[in-house]
C-alpha positions in Angstrom: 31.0 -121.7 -36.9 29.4 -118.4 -36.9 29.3 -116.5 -40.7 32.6 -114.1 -40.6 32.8 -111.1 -42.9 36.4 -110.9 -44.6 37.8 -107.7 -45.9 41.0 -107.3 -48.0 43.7 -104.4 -47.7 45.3 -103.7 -51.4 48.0 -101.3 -51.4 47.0 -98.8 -48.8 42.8 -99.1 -50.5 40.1 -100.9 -49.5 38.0 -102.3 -52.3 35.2 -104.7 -52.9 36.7 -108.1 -54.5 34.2 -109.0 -57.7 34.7 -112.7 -57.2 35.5 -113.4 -53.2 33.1 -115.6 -51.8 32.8 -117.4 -48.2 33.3 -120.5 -47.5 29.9 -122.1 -48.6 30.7 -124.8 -46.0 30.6 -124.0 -42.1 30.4 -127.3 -40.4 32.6 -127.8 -37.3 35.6 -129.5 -38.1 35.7 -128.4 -41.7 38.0 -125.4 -41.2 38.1 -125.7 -37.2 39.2 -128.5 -36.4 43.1 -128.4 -34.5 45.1 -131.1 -36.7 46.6 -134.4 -34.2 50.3 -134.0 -33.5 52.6 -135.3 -36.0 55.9 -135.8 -37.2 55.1 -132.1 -39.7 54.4 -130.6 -36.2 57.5 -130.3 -33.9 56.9 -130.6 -30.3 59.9 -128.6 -28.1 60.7 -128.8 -24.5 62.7 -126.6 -22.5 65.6 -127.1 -21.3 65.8 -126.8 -17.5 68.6 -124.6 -17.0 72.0 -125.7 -15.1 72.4 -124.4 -11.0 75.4 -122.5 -12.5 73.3 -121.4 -15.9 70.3 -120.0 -13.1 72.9 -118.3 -10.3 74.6 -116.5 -13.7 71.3 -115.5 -15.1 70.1 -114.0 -11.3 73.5 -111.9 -11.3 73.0 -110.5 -14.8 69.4 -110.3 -15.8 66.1 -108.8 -14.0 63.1 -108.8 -14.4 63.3 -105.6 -17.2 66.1 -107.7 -18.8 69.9 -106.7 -18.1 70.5 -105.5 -14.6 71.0 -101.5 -14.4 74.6 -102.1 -13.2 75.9 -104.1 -16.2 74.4 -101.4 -18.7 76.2 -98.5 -16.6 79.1 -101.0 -17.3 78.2 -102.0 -20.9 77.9 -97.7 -21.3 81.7 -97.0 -19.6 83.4 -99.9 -21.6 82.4 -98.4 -25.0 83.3 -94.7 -23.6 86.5 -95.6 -22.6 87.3 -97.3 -25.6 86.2 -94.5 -27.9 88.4 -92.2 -25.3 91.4 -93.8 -26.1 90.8 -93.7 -30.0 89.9 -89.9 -29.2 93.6 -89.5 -27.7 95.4 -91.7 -30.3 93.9 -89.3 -33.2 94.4 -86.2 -30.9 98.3 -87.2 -30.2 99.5 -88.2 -33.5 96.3 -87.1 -36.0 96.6 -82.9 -35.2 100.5 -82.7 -34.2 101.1 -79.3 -35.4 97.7 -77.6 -34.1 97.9 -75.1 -31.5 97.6 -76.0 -27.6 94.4 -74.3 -27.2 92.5 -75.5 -30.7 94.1 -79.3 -29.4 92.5 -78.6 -25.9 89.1 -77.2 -28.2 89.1 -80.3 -30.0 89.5 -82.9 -27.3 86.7 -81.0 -25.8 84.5 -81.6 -28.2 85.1 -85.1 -28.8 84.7 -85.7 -25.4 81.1 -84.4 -25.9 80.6 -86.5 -28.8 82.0 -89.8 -27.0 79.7 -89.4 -24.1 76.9 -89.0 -26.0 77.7 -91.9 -28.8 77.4 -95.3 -26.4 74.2 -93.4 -24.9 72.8 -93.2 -28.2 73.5 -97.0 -28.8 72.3 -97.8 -25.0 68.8 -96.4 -26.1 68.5 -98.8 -29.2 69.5 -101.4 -26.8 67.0 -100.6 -24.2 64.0 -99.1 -26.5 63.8 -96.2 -25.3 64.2 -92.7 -26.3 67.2 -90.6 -25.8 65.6 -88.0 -24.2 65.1 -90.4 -21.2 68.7 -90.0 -20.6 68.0 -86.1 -19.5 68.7 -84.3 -22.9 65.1 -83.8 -24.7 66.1 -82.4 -28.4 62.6 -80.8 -28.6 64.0 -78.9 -25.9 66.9 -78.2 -26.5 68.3 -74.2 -25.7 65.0 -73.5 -25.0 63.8 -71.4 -21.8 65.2 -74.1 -19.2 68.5 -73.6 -20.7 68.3 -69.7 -21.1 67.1 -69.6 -17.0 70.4 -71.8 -16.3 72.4 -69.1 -18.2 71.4 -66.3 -16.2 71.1 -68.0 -12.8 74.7 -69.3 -13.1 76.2 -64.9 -14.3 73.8 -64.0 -11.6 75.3 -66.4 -8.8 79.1 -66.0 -9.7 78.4 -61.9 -9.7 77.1 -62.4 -6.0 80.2 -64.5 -5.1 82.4 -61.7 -7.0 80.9 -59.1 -5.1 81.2 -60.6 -2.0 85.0 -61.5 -2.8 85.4 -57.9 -3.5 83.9 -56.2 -0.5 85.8 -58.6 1.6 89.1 -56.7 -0.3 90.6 -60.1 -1.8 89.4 -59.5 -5.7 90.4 -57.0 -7.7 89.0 -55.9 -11.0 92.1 -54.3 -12.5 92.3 -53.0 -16.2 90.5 -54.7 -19.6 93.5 -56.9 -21.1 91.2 -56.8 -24.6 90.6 -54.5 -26.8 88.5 -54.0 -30.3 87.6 -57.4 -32.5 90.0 -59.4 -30.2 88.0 -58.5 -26.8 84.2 -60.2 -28.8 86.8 -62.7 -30.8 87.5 -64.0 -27.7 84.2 -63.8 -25.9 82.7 -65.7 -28.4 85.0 -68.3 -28.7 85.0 -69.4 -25.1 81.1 -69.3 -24.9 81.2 -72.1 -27.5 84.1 -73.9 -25.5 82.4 -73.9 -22.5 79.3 -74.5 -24.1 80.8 -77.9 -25.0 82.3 -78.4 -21.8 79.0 -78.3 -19.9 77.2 -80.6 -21.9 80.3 -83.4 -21.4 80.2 -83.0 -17.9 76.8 -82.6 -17.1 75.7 -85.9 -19.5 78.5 -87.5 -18.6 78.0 -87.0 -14.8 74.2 -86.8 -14.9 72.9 -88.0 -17.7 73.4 -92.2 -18.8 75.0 -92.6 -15.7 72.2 -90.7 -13.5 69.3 -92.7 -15.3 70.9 -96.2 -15.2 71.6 -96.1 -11.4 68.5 -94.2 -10.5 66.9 -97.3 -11.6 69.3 -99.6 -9.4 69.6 -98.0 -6.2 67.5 -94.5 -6.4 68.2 -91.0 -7.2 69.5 -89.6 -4.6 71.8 -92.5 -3.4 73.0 -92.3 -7.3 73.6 -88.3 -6.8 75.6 -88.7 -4.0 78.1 -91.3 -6.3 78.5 -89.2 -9.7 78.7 -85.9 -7.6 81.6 -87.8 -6.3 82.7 -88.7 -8.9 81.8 -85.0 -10.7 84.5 -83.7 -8.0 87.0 -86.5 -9.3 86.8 -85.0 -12.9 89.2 -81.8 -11.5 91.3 -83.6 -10.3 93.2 -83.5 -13.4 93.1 -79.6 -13.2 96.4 -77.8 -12.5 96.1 -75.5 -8.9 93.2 -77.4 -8.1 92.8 -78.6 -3.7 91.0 -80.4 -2.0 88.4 -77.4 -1.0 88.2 -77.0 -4.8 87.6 -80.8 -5.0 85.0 -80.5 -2.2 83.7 -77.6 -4.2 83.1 -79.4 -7.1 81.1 -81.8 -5.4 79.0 -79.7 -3.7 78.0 -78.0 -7.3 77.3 -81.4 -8.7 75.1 -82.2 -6.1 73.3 -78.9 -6.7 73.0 -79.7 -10.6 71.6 -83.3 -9.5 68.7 -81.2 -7.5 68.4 -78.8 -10.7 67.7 -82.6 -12.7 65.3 -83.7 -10.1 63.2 -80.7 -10.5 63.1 -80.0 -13.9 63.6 -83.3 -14.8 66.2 -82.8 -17.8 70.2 -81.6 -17.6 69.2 -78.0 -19.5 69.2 -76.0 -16.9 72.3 -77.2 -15.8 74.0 -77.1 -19.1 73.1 -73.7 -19.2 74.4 -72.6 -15.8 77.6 -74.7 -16.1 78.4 -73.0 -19.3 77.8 -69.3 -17.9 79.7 -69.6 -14.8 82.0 -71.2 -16.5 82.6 -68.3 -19.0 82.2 -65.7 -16.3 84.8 -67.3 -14.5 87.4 -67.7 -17.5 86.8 -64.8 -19.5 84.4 -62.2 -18.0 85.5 -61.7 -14.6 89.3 -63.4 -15.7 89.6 -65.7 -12.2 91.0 -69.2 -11.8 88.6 -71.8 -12.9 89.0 -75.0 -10.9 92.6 -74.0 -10.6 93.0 -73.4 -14.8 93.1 -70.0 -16.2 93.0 -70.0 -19.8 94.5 -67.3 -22.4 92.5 -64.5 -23.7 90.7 -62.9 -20.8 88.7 -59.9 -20.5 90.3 -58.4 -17.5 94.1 -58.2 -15.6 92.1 -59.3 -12.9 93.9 -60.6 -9.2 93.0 -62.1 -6.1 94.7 -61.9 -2.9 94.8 -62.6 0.7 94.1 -65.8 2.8 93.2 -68.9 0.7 90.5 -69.9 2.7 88.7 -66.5 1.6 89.4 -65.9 -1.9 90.1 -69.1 -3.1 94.3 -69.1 -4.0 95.2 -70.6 -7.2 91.7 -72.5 -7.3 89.9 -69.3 -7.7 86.1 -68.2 -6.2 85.4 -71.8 -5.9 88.1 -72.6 -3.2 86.7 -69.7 -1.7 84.4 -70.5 2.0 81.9 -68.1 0.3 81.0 -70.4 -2.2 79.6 -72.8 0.1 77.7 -69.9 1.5 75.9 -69.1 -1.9 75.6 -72.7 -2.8 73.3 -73.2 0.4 71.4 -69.7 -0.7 71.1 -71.5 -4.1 69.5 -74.6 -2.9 66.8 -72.6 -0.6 66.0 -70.6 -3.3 66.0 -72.9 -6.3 63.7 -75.1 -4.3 61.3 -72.8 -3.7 61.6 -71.9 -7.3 60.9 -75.4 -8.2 59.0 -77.5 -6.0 58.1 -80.0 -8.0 60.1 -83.4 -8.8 60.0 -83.9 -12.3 62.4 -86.4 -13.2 61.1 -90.1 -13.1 61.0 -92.4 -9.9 63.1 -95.8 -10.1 59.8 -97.6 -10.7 58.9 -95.4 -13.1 62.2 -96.2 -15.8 61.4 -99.2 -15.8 57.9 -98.2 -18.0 59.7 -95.6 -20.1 60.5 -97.9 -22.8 59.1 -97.5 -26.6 
């Protein structure tokens, strides 16, 4: 056995040792030598696993440890359950709250129940929750800001076009003074919170763990399905509202692929959102809240200016949305967000 030089660690130093020697003797078999197998040593074999043990180990782990289908599963189970708490303390924990601060607070619990199983699916998994399309670092940074102003910019172009075809009317301001920015401000938080439960709930978790099962497109196609379901709770709301919603979703789900995080998204959800509500005072997804800007109407044929769904029932949404596509991919060529074999290599 070749001389070997030891060195000891003490307490974040390294020191020389007055009185550490080595081993004066070096002769095989001294220090070397493996010792025979005896009853101090334990020798384990494994246990051949059962037919039914193998077939129920092929349906729920892979090679990158539990299939991608049962953590979507695992992720839903724990949202759901956390839902119903939300409602039970909603229902009989803030009985004598207003309609609008219940609706405010459901909200944001629903943006804090989406993002709480995510957060435990990322210890789980070892990986970081910025994987999941919702970097903190960049958080409200330019992404988000570019969102923002695409999303005024493309509901303006549908108002417009509304208007000149004579089916939206401005009317008079229905605010005035500290009430008009009290207002304002308060649905730009609200739908601030909105966009980031729908967006992370339809494309965040959800987009990531089935990206890595069946692809990201195939996976799109599902949650902007599914993004369309979401209104259907929505009082006024059609089916060319439903069909309206999807479409957006699936425009979001290119916004993700090319930027490869839900900021941009966030940020454009929560603008048009507010435009909708407040600025221009239209139907949103059939729902027009109190506390508008404007006495603001729409009129003729439903097929043109939406009805009771508002500009998104409208034909010229789908119009802008195939303007938005064209131009937002020229905008962004590049495919950010990571390939199905790539999650797999994304863990800590």
């Amino acid at each position: 056995m070749s001389n070997r030089r030891v060195f000891y660690h003490g307490g974040g130093r390294i020191g020389k040792l007055p009185h550490m020697h080595e081993p004066r003797d070096s002769r095989p078999g001294k220090f070397d030598e493996v010792p025979p197998a005896s009853s101090s040593i334990t020798s384990f074999e494994l246990t051949k696993l059962s037919p039914f043990e193998e077939g129920m180990q092929k349906i729920f782990i892979g090679r990158d440890g539990l299939r991608p289908v049962w953590r979507l599963v695992l992720y839903l189970l724990i949202y759901r359950g956390l839902r119903f708490c939300l409602y039970v303390l909603i229902a009989y924990g803030l009985p004598d709250v207003s309609r609008l601060w219940l609706q405010t607070a459901a909200e944001l619990g629903l943006a804090i129940i989406v993002l709480a199983p995510a957060l435990l699916m990322a210890r789980i998994e070892n990986r970081a929750f910025g994987c999941y399309g919702l970097p903190v670092g960049k958080a409200f940074g330019r992404l988000f800001w570019v969102g923002a102003l695409w999303g005024m910019c493309s509901l303006t172009l549908l108002i417009l076009a509304l208007r000149a075809a004579h089916v939206f009317y401005f009317g008079t301001v229905a605010l005035h003074g500290v009430r008009l920015l009290k207002f304002g401000a308060f649905w730009a938080v609200f739908f601030l919170i909105v966009g980031f439960y729908e967006e992370f709930f339809t494309r965040g978790y959800t987009q990531f763990t089935l990206t890595q099962g069946v692809g990201f497109w195939p996976a799109a196609i599902l949650l902007s399905l599914g993004f369309g379901a979401l209104h259907l709770e929505n009082p006024g709301e059609n089916w060319v509202g439903i069909l309206a919603a999807m479409m957006i979703g699936f425009f979001f789900c290119l916004t993700l692929r090319r930027t490869g995080n839900l900021w941009f998204a966030i940020g454009f959800h929560a603008s048009w959102d507010w435009g909708e509500s407040y600025l221009y005072s239209v139907p949103n997804s059939g729902w027009t809240p109190p506390g508008h800007f404007l006495h603001s109407s729409l009129q003729g044929p439903r097929w043109l200016s939406g009805g009771s769904v508002g500009p998104e029932g409208s034909v010229f949404l789908f119009v802008l949305l195939a303007l938005l596509w064209l131009v937002f991919d020229r905008a962004y060529p590049e495919a950010k967000y990571p390939a199905a074999n790539e999650i797999a290599d994304s863990r800590l």
